[in-house]
C-alpha positions as CSV (number, residue, x, y, z in Angstrom):
1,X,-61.1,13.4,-46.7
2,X,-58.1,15.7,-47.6
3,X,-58.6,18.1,-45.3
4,X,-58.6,15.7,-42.0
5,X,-55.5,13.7,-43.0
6,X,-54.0,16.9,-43.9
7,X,-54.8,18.2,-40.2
8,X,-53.6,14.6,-39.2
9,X,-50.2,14.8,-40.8
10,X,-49.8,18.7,-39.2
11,X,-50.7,16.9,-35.7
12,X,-48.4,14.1,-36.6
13,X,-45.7,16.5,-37.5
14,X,-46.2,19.0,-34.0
15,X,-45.9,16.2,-32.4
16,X,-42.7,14.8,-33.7
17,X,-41.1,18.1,-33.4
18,X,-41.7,18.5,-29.8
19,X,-40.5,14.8,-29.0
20,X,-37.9,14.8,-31.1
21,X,-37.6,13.3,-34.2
22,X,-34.2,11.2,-33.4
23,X,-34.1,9.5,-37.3
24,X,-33.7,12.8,-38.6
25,X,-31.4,14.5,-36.0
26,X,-29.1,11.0,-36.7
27,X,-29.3,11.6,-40.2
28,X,-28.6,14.8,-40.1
29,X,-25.8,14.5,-37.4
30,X,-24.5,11.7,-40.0
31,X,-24.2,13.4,-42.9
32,X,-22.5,16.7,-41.3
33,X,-20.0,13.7,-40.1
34,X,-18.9,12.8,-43.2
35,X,-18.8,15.4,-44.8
36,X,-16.8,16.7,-42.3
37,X,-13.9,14.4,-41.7
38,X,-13.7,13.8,-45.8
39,X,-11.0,16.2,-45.8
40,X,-8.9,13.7,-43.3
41,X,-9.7,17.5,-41.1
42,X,-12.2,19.0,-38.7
43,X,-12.2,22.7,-38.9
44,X,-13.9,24.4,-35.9
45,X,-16.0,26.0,-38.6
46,X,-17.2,22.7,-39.5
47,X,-18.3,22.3,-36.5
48,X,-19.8,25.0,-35.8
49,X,-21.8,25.1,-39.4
50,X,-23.1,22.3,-38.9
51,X,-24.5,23.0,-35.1
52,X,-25.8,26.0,-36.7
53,X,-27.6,24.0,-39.3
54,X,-28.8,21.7,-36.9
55,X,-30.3,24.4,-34.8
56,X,-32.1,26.5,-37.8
57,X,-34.2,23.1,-38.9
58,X,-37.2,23.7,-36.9
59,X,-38.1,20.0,-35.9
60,X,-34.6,19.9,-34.3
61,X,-34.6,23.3,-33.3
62,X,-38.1,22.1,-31.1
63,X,-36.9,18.3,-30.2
64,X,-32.9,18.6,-28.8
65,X,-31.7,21.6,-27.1
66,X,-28.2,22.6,-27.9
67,X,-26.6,20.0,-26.1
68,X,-27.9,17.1,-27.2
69,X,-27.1,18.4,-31.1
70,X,-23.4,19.0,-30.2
71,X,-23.0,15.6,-28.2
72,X,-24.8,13.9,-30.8
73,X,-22.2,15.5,-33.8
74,X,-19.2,14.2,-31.6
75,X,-20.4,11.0,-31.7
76,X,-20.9,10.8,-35.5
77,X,-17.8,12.6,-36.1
78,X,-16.2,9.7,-34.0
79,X,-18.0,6.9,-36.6
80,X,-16.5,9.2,-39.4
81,X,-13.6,9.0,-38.6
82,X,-13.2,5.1,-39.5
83,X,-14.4,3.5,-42.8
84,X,-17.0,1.1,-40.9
85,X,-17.8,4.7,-39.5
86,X,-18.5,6.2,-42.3
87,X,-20.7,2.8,-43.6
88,X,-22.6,3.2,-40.5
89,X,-22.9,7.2,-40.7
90,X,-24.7,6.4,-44.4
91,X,-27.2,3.8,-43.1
92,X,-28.5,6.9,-40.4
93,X,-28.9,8.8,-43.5
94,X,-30.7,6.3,-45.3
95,X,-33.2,5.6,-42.7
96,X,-35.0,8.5,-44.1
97,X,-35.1,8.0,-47.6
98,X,-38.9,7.8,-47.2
99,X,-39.3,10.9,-45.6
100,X,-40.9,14.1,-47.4
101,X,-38.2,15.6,-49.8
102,X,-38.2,19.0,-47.7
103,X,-36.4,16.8,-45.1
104,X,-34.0,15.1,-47.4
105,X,-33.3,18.2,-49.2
106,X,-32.8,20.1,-45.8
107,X,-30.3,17.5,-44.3
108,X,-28.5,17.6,-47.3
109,X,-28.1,21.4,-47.5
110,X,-26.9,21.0,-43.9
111,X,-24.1,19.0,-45.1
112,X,-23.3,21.0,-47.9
113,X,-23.1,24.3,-46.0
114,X,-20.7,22.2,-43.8
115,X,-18.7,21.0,-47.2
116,X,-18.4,24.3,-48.5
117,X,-16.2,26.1,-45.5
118,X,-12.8,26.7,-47.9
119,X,-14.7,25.5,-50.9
120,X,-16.5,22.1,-52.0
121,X,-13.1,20.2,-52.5
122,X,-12.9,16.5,-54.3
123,X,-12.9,14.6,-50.5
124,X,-16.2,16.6,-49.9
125,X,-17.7,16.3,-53.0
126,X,-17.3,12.5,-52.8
127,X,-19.1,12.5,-49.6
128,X,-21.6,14.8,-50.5
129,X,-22.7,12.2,-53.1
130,X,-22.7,9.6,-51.2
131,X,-25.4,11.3,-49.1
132,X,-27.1,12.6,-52.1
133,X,-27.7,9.0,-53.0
134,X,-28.7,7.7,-49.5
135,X,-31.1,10.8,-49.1
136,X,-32.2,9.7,-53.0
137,X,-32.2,13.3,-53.9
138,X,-30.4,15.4,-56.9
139,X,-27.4,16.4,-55.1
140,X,-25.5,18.3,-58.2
141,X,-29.3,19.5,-58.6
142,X,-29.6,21.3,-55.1
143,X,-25.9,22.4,-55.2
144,X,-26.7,24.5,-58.4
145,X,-30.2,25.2,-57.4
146,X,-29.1,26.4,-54.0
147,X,-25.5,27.9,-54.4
């Protein structure tokens, strides 16, 4: 019985790659937001590390060409830029606290990379635990694990 939902999930997964897996792109989108504009700043680098990060997860990568990634950043870098933005950014996030923890790990490593440009300043590392609790992972954990 393993073996066929394993080859079910692998299906599931193909298939939500190719269409687009928009709960994770958002989430992923979100968290890069905040992280972000938590400096009160958005460096092109930002930017740019985070389309970059976007791009290398391979269910994005497959689901939303270039394009759609960077028109979908503006727009959650507009919500950041607000605190009911921000609010709103976080609930994306949270829509996949279910998910596998690759996923959660991964969009969170996304938004560190974006954090860590000049350093992870205080601003950033607010945000960045803000995310670590709406992804419910070990955000100090993976910073260490992963720096």
């Amino acid at each position: 019985m393993g073996l066929i939902s394993e080859t079910v999930e692998r299906f599931r997964r193909t298939l939500t790659a190719y269409a687009g897996d928009e709960s994770l792109m958002q989430a992923a989108v979100s968290a890069c937001a905040n992280v972000a504009v938590a400096d009160g700043e958005v460096m092109s680098e930002e930017f740019e590390t985070a389309l970059a990060g976007l791009r290398a997860n391979p269910i994005l990568e497959k689901g939303y060409d270039g394009l759609m990634l960077e028109h979908a950043l503006y727009e959650g870098l507009g919500r950041a830029r607000t605190r009911a933005g921000r609010a709103e950014n976080l609930v994306r996030i949270a829509v996949i606290a279910d998910r596998p923890e690759a996923q959660r790990r991964n969009v969170f490593l996304i938004a560190a990379d974006v954090a860590d440009h000049e350093g992870i300043g205080p601003q950033e590392q607010a945000a960045l635990a803000e995310i670590a609790e709406a992804l419910g992972v070990d955000g100090a954990g993976l910073l260490a694990r992963f720096a």
